[in-house]
C-alpha positions in Angstrom: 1.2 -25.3 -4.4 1.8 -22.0 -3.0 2.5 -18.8 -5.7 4.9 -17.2 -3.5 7.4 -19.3 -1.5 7.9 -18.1 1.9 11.4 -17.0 1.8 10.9 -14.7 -1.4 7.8 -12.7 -0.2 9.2 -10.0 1.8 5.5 -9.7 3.9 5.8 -13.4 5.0 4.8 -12.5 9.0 3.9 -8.8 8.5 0.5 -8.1 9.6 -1.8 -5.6 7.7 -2.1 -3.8 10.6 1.5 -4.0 11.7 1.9 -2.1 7.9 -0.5 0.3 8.0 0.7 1.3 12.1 4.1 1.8 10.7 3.3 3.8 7.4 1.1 6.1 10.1 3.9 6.3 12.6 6.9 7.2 9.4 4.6 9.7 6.9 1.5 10.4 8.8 -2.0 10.2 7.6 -1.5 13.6 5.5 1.4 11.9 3.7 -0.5 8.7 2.9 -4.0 10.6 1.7 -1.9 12.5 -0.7 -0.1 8.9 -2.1 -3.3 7.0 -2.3 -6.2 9.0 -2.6 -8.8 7.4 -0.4 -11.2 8.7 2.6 -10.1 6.4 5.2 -6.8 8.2 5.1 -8.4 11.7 4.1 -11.5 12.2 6.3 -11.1 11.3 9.9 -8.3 8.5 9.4 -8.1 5.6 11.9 -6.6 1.9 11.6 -9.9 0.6 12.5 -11.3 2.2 9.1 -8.2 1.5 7.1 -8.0 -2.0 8.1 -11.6 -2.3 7.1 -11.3 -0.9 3.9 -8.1 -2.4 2.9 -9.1 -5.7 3.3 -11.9 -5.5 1.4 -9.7 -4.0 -1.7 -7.3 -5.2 -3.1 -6.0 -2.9 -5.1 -5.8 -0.2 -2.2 -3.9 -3.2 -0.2 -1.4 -3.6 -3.0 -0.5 0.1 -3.1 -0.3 0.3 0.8 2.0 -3.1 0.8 4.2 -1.3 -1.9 4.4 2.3 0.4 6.0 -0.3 3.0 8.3 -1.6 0.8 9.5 1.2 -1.4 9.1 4.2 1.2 8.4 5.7 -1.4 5.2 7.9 -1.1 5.6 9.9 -3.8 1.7 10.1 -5.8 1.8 8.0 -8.9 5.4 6.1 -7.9 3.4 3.8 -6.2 0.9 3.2 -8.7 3.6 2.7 -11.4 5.2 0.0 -9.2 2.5 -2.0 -9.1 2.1 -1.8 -12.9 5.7 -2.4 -13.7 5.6 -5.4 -11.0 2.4 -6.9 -13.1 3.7 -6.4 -16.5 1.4 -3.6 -17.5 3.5 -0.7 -19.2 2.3 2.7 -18.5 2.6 4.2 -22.3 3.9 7.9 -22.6 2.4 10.8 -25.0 
């Protein structure tokens, strides 16, 4: 059986790549390096790279999925998200 029925996941027909074109086309590279800290958005971004790396990890794919659906790229919003979305509760102090 499936985890996630079609009609509840809000990426059902969304492409990585049509994602990642559409996080580069709203925020820019710049933007996205300074969210998620990682050299295929920092040092001489391209999809080609991105897609590459993205698909082979999955947390870096989570974190770009949830730029996309948030639009929110503000560093460390993302990552607490994810954390909230997989019951892990950042603890304060």
């Amino acid at each position: 059986m499936d985890p996630k029925p079609r009609r509840l996941d809000p990426l059902h027909g969304i492409t990585l790549e049509m994602i990642l074109s559409a996080l580069v086309e709203r925020h820019g590279w710049k933007a996205m390096g300074r969210c998620v800290d990682i050299n295929c958005f920092t040092k001489d971004p391209s999809i080609k790279s991105s897609l590459t790396f993205l698909r082979k990890n999955p947390w870096a794919r989570a974190l770009v999925e949830r730029m996309y659906l948030t639009g929110d790229l503000r560093p460390g919003r993302v990552r607490a998200a994810i954390a909230r979305q997989n019951g892990k509760v950042r603890k304060t102090g």
